[in-house]
N, C-alpha and C positions, 0 to 999 in steps of 0.2 A: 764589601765595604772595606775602607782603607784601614789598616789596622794600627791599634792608637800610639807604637810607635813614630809610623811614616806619620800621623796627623800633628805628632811633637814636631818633626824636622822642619813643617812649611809654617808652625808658628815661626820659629827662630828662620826660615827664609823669611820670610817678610820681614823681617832687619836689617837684614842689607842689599845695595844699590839692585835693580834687575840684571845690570851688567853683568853682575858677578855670581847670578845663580844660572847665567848661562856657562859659565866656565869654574863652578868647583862651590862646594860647599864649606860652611865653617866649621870648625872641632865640635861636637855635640855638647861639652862643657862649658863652651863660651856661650849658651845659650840658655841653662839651665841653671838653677842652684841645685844642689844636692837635696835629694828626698828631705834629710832630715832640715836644712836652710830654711825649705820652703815649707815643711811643718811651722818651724819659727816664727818666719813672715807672717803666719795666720793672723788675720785678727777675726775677732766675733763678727758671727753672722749681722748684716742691718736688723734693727729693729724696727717692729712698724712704726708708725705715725701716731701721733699722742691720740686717745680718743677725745671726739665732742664731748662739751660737756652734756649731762645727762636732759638739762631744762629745753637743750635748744639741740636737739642730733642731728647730725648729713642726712639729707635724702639719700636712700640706694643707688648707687650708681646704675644704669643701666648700657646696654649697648646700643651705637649708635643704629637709627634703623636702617639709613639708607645700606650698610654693610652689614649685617648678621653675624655672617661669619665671621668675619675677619676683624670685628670693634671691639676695643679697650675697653675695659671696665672705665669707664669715665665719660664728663659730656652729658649725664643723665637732668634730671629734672634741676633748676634753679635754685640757688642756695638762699637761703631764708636773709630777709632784707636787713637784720642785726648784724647781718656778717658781711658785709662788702668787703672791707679788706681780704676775709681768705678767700670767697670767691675769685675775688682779684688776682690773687694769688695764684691758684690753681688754675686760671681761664686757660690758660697754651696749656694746659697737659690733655687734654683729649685729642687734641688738635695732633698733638708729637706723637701718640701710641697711633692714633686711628691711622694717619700716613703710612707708617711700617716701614718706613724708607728710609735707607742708610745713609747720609750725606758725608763728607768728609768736613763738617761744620755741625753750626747746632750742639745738639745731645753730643753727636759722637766725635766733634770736635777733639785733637790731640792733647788739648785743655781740662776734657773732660774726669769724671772723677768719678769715682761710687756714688758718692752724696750727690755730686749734681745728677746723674741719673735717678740717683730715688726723686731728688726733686721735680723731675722731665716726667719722670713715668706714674708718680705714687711707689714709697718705702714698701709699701705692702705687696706693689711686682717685683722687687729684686729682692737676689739674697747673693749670699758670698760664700762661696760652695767648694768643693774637687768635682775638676773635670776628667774625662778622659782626655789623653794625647801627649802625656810625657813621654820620654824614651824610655823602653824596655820595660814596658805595660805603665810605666806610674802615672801617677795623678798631676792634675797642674788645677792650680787655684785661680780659678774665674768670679766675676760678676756676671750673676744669672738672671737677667728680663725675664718674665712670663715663666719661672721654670715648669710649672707643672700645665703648660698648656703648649704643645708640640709646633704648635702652628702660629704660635708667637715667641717664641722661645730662640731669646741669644744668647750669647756666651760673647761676656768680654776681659782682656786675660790683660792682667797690667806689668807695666816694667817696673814699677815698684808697689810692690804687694803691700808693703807696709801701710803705704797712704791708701793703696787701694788709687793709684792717678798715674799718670802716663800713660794711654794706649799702647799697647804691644801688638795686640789682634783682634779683630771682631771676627765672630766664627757663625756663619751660617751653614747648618745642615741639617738633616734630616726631614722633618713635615716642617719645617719653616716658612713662611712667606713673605718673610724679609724682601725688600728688593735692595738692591746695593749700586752706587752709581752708573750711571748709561742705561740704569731699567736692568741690571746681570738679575738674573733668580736663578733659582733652583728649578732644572729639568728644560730650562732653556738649550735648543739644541747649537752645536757646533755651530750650523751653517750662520746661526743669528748672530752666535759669540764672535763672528768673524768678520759678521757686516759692521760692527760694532765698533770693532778694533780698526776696521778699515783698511784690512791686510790682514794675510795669514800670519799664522804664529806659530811657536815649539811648542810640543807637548811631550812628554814621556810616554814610551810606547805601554800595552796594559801589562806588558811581561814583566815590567821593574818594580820593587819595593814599590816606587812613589807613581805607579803607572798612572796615566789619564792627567799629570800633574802640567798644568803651566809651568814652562822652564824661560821663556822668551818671547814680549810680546814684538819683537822686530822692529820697535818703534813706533807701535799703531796707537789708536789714540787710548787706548787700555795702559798704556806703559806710563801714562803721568795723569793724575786723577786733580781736578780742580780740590783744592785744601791740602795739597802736598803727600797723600796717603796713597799706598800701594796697593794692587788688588793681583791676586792670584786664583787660578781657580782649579778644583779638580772633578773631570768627565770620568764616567763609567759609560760601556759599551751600553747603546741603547738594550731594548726586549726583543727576545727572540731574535738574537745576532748568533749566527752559527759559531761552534768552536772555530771551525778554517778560515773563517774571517778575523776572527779573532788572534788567531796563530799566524796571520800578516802583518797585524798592525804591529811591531813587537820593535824594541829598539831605544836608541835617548834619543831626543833630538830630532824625533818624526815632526813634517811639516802637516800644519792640517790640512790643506787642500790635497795631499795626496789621496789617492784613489782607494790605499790600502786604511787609510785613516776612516774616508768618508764611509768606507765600507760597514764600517763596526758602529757607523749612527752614533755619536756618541752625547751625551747628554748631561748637564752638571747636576753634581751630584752635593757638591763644597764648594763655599765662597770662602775666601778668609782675606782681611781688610787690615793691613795695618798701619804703622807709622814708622819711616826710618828714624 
């Protein structure tokens, strides 16, 4: 797994243009505030959502059936006919969780905010937390969807902490099932990320700090995402890929359709989404 230094450096890539994370990086400073800044910028966690009153409660939310696994808490039984307006209200949020799908609009919109997220999702799925992935182990302060459910769970990290608005990055990884424009997920192999893009691409070979990382989509259609938003992604050698395959792929600037690339199966491991 990438370690939460190299996971700080591809927030701060996705800042600027693709051009120019194919020929050199920026100062690590210009990309961070200092530990103690970004202690500062904290603001208090969201709080939930006011409760119903006592005379008239929410139905339980439940999940949708046609998905099991994968459904939002929301979308469940009919809100009681005194309350139209918050039904009204709330109609699109089952509808925005149960998709799970990342658009460069909508929710995740460069527009977007903490508050309109609590709004998109229910106050009671986010919070505003420390992540991993600053440089030299520290913490970065994210907006957290679904935290304590793996499989719904994102991380969004803002350019201005204070307001908690501006997207900086949408981070998908781990049991996530996010999907992120073009259909990208998590575990999707090379060969589809390439059909996708419509042309090979750079990757960092697995021997570098940022191995398996997107360095250059060649122009393919991954290198401009409808909404203006950037995507990068980072592959780990698939299962049961020998060390000497491994010990081929090695270098900056590997192309994927090489032989030594395709050889190590390679499979995404990290999305990260953001805004220049």
């Amino acid at each position: 797994m990438m370690d939460r230094f190299t996971r700080g450096l591809l927030v701060g890539l996705l800042a600027v243009p693709s051009a120019a994370l194919a020929q050199g990086q920026a100062p690590l400073q210009d990309r961070w505030p200092a530990p103690t800044q970004q202690m500062e910028q904290r603001a208090p966690a969201a709080t939930d959502a006011p409760a119903e009153p006592a005379a008239k409660p929410r139905p339980q939310r439940r999940p949708q059936a046609q998905a099991p696994a994968q459904a939002p808490e929301g979308g469940g039984e009919a809100a009681p006919a005194a309350a139209p307006a918050r039904r009204a209200a709330g109609g699109a949020k089952p509808a925005a969780a149960s998709q799970r799908a990342i658009a460069c609009s909508g929710p995740f919109a460069k527009s977007a905010t903490h508050l309109s997220l609590a709004s998109a999702f229910d106050s009671k799925n986010i919070t505003f937390t420390e992540v991993d992935g600053g440089p030299d182990g520290s913490k970065l302060n994210a907006s957290v969807l679904f935290p304590d459910d793996p499989q719904r769970r994102l991380e969004v990290l803002w350019k201005d902490e204070g307001e908690r608005a501006n997207i900086n990055v949408i981070v998908v990884a781990g049991q996530s099932t996010w999907t992120a424009p073009k259909g990208l997920k998590l575990g999707m192999p090379l060969a589809a990320v390439e059909k996708l893009n419509g042309k090979p691409f750079k990757l960092q070979g697995f021997d570098q700090d940022s191995g398996g990382n997107v360095v250059d989509w060649q122009g393919g259609a991954l290198a401009s995402l409808p909404g203006g938003c950037n995507v990068t992604l980072r592959f780990v050698p698939g299962p049961k890929v020998t060390d000497e395959a491994k010990a081929q792929a090695i270098g900056e600037g590997l192309v994927s359709s090489a032989a030594t690339v395709k050889a190590v199966k390679p499979v995404v491991a990290e999305i990260l989404l953001g805004y220049p």
